[in-house]
N, C-alpha and C positions, 0 to 999 in steps of 0.2 A: 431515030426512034423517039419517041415521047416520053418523055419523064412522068411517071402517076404523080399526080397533085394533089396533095391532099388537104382537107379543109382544115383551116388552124382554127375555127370556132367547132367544129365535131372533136378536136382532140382535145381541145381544153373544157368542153364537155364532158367526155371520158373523163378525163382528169379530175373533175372537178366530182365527178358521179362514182368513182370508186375513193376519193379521198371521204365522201361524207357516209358509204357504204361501210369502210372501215372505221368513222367514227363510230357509226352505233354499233358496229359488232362490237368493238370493242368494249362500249360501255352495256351492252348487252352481257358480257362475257364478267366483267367489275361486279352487276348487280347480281350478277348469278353466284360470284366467289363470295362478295362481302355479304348480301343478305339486307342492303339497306338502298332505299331511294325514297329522298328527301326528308331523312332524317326518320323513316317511317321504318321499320323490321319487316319488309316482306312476308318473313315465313310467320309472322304473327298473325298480320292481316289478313293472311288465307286462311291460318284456324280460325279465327273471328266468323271471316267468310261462309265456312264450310262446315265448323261445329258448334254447336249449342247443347248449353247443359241447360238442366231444367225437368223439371218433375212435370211427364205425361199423365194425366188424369186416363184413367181406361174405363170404357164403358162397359159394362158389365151385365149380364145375360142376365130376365126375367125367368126366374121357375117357378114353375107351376105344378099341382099336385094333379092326380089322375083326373077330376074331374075338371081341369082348367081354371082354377080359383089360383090367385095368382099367393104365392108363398112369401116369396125375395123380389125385389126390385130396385132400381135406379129412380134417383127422384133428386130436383135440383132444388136446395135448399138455400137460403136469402141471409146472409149477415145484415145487421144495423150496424155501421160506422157513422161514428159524428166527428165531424170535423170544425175544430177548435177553431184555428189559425190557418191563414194563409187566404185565396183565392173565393172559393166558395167555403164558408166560415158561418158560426151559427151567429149570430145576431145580437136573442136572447136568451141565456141558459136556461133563466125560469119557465119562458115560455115553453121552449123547446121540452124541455124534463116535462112539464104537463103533458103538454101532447104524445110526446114518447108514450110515457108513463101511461097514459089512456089506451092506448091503441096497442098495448104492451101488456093492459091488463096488471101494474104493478101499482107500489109506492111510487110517486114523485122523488124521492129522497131518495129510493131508491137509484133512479138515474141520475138523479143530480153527484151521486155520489162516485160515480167514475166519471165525472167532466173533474179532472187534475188539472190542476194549473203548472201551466208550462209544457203539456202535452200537445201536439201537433191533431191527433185522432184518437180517437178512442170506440171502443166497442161499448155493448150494454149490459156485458156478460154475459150469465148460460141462457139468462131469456134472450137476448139478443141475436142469439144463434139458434139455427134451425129452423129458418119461420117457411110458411106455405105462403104461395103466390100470393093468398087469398091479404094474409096478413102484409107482405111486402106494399100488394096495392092500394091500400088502406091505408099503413103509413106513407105513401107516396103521394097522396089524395090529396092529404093534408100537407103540399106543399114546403117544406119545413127547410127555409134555408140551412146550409149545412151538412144536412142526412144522406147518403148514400146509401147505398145496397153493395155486395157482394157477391156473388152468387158461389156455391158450394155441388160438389155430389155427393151425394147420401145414399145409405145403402138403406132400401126401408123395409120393414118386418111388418106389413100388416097382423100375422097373426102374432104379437112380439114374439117368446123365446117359443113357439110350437116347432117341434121337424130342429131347434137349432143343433143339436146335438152331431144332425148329420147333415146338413147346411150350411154349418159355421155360421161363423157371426160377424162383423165389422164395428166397431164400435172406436170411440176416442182415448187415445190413451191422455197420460197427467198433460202432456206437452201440445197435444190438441192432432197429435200424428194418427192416423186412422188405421187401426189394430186388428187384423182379424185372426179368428181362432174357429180350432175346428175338432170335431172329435171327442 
């Protein structure tokens, strides 16, 4: 009778193919107990992965009164940032405060006077906030190293406080967090 022959390169292929099978179980089975590969916290890196915190802005329904004249609405509104220091940075304060200032409708002195030294950015204050497109592109026209935009959502009251009573309202609280009230 014949002796079965078997191949010595298929068994030290086996061999070779459940030694490296059991190496990654194994360290499959490590990463699953300890919680760490390459020095990184796995279960961290998947909340990273998988959740975000962070304030949704929601967009908020247009009402209207009987005859379709619009009441409440959503409307995106333009911050002024100026940027002091760093990358895109304003040049010349004077110039820049004129030009603000102009297109702002204020004093000069007026902006010059929240350009702080040692501040990274600054806003223009309460005129600085709430501007219409109209105004955004106008200061943007004028080119002004340094100036950015913002953009914001606004709740807007064509008619101001008419119906608020039973509408509520939205408006800024001291901290600039947007408050509404109702009732």
């Amino acid at each position: 009778m014949h002796k079965l022959q078997t191949n010595k390169g298929a068994r030290y292929f086996m061999v070779a193919f459940i030694v490296l099978f059991l190496i990654m179980l194994l360290r499959f089975f490590y990463i699953q107990a300890v919680g760490v590969l390459h020095n990184v916290n796995v279960k961290d890196l998947a909340n990273e992965q998988h959740n975000k915190n962070g304030v949704l802005e929601a967009n908020r329904g247009t009402i209207y009164d009987q005859t379709g004249k619009v009441l409440v609405q959503d409307s995106t509104t333009y911050r002024v940032v100026v940027n002091l220091k760093g990358k895109e940075n304003v040049k010349n304060k004077d110039e820049t405060a004129e030009q603000l200032a102009a297109a702002l409708e204020i004093d000069k002195e007026d902006v010059l006077k929240n350009f702080h030294e040692g501040r990274t950015q600054v806003e223009i204050g309460k005129v600085g906030r709430n501007l219409s497109r109209e105004v955004k592109e106008k200061i943007k026209q004028l080119k002004i190293p340094g100036v950015s935009f913002m953009s914001e959502k606004a709740r807007v009251y064509p008619n101001e406080d008419f119906a608020s009573y039973i509408l509520g309202f939205a408006r800024p609280d001291d901290k600039g967090n947007t408050e509404g009230k109702f009732g």
